[in-house]
C-alpha positions in Angstrom: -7.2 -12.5 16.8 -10.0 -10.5 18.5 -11.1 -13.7 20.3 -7.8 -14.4 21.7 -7.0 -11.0 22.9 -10.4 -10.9 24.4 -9.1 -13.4 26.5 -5.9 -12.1 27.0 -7.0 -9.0 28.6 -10.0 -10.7 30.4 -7.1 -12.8 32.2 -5.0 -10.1 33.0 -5.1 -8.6 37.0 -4.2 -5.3 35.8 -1.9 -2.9 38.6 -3.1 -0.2 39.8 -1.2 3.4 40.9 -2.7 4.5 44.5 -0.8 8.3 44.4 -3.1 11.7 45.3 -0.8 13.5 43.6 -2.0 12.1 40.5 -5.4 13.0 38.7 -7.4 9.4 37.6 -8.0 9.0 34.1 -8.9 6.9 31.2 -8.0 6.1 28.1 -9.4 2.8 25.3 -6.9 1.1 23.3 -10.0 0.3 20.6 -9.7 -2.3 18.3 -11.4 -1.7 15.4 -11.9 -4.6 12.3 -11.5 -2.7 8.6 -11.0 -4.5 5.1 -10.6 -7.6 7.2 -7.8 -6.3 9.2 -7.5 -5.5 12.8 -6.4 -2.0 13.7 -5.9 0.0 17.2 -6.7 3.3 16.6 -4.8 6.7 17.8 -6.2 10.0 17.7 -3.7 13.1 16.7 -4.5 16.3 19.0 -5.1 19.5 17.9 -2.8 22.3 18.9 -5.9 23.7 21.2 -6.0 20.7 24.1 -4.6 21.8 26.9 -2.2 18.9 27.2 0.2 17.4 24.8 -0.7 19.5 21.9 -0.2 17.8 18.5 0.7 14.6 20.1 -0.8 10.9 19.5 -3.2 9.7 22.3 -5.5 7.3 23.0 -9.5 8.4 23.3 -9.7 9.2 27.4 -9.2 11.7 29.5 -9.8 13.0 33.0 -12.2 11.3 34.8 -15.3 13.8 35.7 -17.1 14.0 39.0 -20.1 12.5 37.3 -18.3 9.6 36.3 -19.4 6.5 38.1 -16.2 5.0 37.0 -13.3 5.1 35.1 -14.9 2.5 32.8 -17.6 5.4 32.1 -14.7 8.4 31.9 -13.1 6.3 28.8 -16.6 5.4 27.3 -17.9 9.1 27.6 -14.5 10.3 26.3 -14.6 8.4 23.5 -17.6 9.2 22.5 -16.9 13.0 23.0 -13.5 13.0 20.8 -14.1 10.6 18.1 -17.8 9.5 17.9 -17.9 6.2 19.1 -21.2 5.5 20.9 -20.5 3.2 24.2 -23.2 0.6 22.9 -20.8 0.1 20.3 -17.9 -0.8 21.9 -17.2 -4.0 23.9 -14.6 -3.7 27.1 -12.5 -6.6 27.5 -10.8 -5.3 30.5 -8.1 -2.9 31.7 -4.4 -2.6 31.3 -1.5 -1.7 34.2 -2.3 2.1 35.5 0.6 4.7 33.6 1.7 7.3 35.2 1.8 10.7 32.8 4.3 13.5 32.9 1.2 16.1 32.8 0.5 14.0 36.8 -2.5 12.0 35.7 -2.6 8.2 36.7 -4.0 6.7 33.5 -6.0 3.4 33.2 -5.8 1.9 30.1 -9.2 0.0 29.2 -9.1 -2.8 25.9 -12.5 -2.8 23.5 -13.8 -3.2 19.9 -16.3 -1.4 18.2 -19.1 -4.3 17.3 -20.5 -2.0 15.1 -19.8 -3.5 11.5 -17.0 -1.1 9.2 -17.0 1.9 7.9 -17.8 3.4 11.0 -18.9 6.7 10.9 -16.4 8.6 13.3 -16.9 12.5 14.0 -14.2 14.0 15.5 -14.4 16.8 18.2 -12.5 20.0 16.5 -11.0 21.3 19.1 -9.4 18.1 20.3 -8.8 15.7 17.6 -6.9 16.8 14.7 -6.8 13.5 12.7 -7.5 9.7 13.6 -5.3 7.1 13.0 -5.8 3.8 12.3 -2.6 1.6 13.0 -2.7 -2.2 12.1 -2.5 -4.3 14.9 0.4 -6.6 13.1 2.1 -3.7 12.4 2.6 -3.2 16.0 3.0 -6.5 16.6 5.5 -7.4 14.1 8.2 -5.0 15.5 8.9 -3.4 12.3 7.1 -0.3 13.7 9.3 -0.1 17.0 11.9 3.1 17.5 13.3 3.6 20.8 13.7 7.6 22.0 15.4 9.2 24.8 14.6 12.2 26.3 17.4 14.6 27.4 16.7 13.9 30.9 15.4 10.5 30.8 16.1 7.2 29.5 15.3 5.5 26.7 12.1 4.6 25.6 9.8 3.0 23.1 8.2 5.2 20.2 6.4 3.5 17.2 6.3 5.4 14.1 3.0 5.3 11.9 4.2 6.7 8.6 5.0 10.3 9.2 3.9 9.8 13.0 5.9 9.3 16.0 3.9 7.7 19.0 5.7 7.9 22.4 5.4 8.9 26.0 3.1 7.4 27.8 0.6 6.4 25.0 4.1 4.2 23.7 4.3 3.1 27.0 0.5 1.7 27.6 1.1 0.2 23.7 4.5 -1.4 24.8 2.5 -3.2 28.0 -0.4 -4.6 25.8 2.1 -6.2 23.0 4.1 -7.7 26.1 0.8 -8.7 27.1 0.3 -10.7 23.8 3.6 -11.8 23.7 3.8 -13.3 27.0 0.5 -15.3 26.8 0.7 -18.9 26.7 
């Protein structure tokens, strides 16, 4: 499965958002291989992030002046929130840009940690609260697909994880990389 998303994403010419109004950032839909299974995993925020406390995200963030790319923003940020060293991650490629209510144009970047399982993730306190680790066929199969509206918008889809809702724009990036999948020949 790996393989063939591998070339899935490689194949994709992802769209960009061109808006000054919004902040660049990154974020890594990371696949990671456990008991033989293939999961993306989700990090749950803490209640001391400054945005979208107690929410499900992707590793990423804003990208810092330092950063020679947004490649290197979702590497670093990864690494910062949940441990995963860059050397152990392979990129495949990047997704269609997302805009974000909180006015950051985010770039979704695909990967796997190389690194054989367990991996030994450490958190960041003050941002990550718990990491999820969501089978991929979960996602795939539909079964975990629930569809939310908020009161001033339209309807959108959530995935729940167990106890956990996953919406917004981290449902939005997920919704674009299974209609990736999907729509590959």
């Amino acid at each position: 499965m790996r393989e063939r998303i591998r070339e899935i994403v490689e194949g994709h010419e992802a769209v960009a958002i061109d808006d000054d109004a919004l902040a660049p950032a990154a974020v890594l839909l990371l696949l990671y291989e456990r008991d033989g299974v293939e999961h993306l995993l989700f990090q749950v925020r803490t209640h001391h992030v400054e945005h979208h406390k107690g929410e499900i995200s992707f590793p990423g963030g804003g990208q810092d002046p330092g950063d020679g790319s947004l490649e290197v923003t979702c590497l670093r940020e990864t690494e910062e929130e949940i441990g995963v060293a860059a050397s152990d991650v392979e990129l495949f490629g990047r997704l269609d840009d997302v805009p974000t209510r909180s006015h950051f144009a985010m770039t979704p970047f695909v990967g796997a940690i190389t690194r054989p399982g367990p991996y030994p993730f450490r958190f960041a306190e003050i941002e990550v609260a718990e990491l999820l680790e969501v089978p991929l066929d979960l996602l795939l199969s539909g079964d975990a697909l629930e569809w939310t509206a908020r009161p001033d918008g339209p309807v959108m889809p959530a995935y729940r994880y167990g106890e956990h809702l996953i919406f917004g724009a981290t449902a939005r990036v997920v919704a674009n990389f299974l209609q990736l999948l999907e729509d590959a020949p």
